[in-house]
N, C-alpha and C positions, 0 to 999 in steps of 0.2 A: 539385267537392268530393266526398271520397267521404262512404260514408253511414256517420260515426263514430255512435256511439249515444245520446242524450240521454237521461241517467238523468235520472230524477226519484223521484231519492228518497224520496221520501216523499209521499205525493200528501196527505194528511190534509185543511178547508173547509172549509177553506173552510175550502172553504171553506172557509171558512169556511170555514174555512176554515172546519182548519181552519177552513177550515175551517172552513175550515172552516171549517166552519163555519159553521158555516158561518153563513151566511145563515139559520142556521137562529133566528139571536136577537130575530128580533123582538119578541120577547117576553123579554131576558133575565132576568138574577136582579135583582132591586130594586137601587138604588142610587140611595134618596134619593128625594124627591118626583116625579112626572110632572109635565111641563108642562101648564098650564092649557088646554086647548082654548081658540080665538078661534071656535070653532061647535057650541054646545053639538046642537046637533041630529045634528050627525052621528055616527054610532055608531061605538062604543070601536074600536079597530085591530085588538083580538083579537075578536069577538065572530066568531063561526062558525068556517069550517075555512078556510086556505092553502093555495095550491098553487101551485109553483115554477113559474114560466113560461120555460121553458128557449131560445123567441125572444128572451128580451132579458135572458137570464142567461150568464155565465161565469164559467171557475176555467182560470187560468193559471199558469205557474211558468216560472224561468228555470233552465236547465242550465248548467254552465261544464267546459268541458272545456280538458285543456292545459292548465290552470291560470288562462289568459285568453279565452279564447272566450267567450262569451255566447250563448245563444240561445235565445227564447220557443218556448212548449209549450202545450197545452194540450190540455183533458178537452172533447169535442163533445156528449156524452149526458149529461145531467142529469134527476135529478127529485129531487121532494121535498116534504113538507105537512107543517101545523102543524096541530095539532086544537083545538079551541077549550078544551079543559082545558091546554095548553102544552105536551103530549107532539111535539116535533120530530122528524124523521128527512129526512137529505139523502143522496143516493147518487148514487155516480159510476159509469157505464158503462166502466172500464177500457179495454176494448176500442175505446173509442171518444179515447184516446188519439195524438193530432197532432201532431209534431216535423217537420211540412214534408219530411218523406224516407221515403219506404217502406219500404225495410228499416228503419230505427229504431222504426217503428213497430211494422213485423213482432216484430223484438228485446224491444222493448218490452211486448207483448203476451205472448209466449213465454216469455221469459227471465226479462225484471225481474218483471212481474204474475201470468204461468203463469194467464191467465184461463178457461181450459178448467176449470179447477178452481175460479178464484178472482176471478167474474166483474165482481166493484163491491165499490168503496172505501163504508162508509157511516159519516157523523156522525151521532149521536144525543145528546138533550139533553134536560132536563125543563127547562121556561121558567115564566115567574110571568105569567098574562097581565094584571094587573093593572100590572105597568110600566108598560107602555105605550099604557093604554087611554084618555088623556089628550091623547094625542099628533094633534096637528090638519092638516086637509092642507096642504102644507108646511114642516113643521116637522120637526127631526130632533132626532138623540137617541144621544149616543155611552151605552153601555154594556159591560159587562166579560160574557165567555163563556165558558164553560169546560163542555166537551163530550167524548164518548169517539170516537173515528175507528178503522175497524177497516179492518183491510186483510192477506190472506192467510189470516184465522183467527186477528190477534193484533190486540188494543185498547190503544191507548196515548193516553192524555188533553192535551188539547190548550186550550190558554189563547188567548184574546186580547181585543181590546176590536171593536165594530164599531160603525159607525154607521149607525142605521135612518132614514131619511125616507119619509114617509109623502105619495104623490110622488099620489093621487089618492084618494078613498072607499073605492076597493075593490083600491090595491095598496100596497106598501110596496119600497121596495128595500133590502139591506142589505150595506156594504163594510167591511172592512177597515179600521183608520186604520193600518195598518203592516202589510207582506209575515209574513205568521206562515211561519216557519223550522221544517222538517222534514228530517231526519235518518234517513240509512239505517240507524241502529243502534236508531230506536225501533222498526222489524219483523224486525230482524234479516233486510236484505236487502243487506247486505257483500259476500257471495257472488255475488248475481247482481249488484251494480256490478260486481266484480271482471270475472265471464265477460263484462261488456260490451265494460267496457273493453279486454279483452283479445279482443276479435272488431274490435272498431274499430282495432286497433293503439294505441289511443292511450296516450299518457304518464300520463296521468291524467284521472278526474273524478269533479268534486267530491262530495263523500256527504251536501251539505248543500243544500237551496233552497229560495227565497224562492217562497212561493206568495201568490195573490192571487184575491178574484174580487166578482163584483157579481151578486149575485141578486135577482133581481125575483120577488114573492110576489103570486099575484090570488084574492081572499078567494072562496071557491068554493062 
């Protein structure tokens, strides 16, 4: 197969997405009572600092090219922490960008990202950490997110719900309950799909994708 190029449009994170997001909600904005702890001894979720454990975290996306192709992608560098006042920040290593084929990657770095200049995608959020200071180990907790994702020097706001479980004392993980949809016209990167697409020969691909990811947080 040759090496067509896998845009991803829009990387935003998270993550949490998105973003985004990302994974950055463990703590998001209030929505209504915290669950009752079942151990009152153990301390609140928020209480000190977070740090993204990038061994048992990721942020994926799916590219379509031709209009029917399918293919998973995904960001290899992560990091990111939550401070114990609920100031978030998640960041994506660009360059560390994975589409299974070298030149795309190359492409991808160069063309769509231009990381020489424009090295990490980052979500930022202010959280409440009283949400989810309630929240006991094993227990989870879908919430709503709404976060800024920057990417090349331009910020476009990014919504979704994720759901935290609180998977040990001293970690939490946080996913997605739906792929949050990013769009190359929210950084105004039409142009470099364009020059992809037109380096890959292809007919087309798509300027929209489904991102996803799971990040695990160790209170630090």
């Amino acid at each position: 197969m040759k090496g067509p190029v896998i845009v991803m449009p829009k990387l935003r994170i998270l993550a949490f997405a998105a973003v985004l997001a990302a994974g950055l909600a463990a703590c998001a904005e209030p929505a209504g009572d915290a669950p009752a702890g079942n151990g009152a001894q153990e301390s609140p979720v928020t209480e000190g600092n977070w740090t993204l454990d990038p061994a048992t975290s990721r942020l994926v996306y799916v590219s379509v090219k031709a209009g029917e192709i399918a293919e998973n992608n995904a960001f290899e560098t992560l990091s990111g922490t939550i401070t114990a006042d609920g100031t978030a920040e998640f960041s994506i290593d660009l360059a560390s960008v994975s589409t299974g084929v070298d030149i795309r990657n190359e492409r991808m770095r160069d063309i769509f990202f231009q990381v020489a200049d424009f090295p990490t995608a980052v979500v930022t959020t202010k959280l409440d950490p009283a949400a989810f200071a309630g929240l006991a180990v094993g227990q989870s907790l879908a919430r709503p997110l709404k976060a800024i994702l920057s990417i090349k020097g331009m910020d476009a706001p990014i919504e979704t719900e994720v759901l935290v479980t609180r998977v040990a004392a001293d970690r939490v993980t946080v996913v997605p309950t739906a792929p949050v949809i990013i769009t190359t016209d929210m950084f105004e990167l039409t142009d470099e799909l364009g020059e992809l697409r037109a380096l890959a020969q292809l007919p087309s691909i798509t300027p929209a994708v489904p991102v996803t990811f799971t990040l695990s947080f160790i209170r630090s």
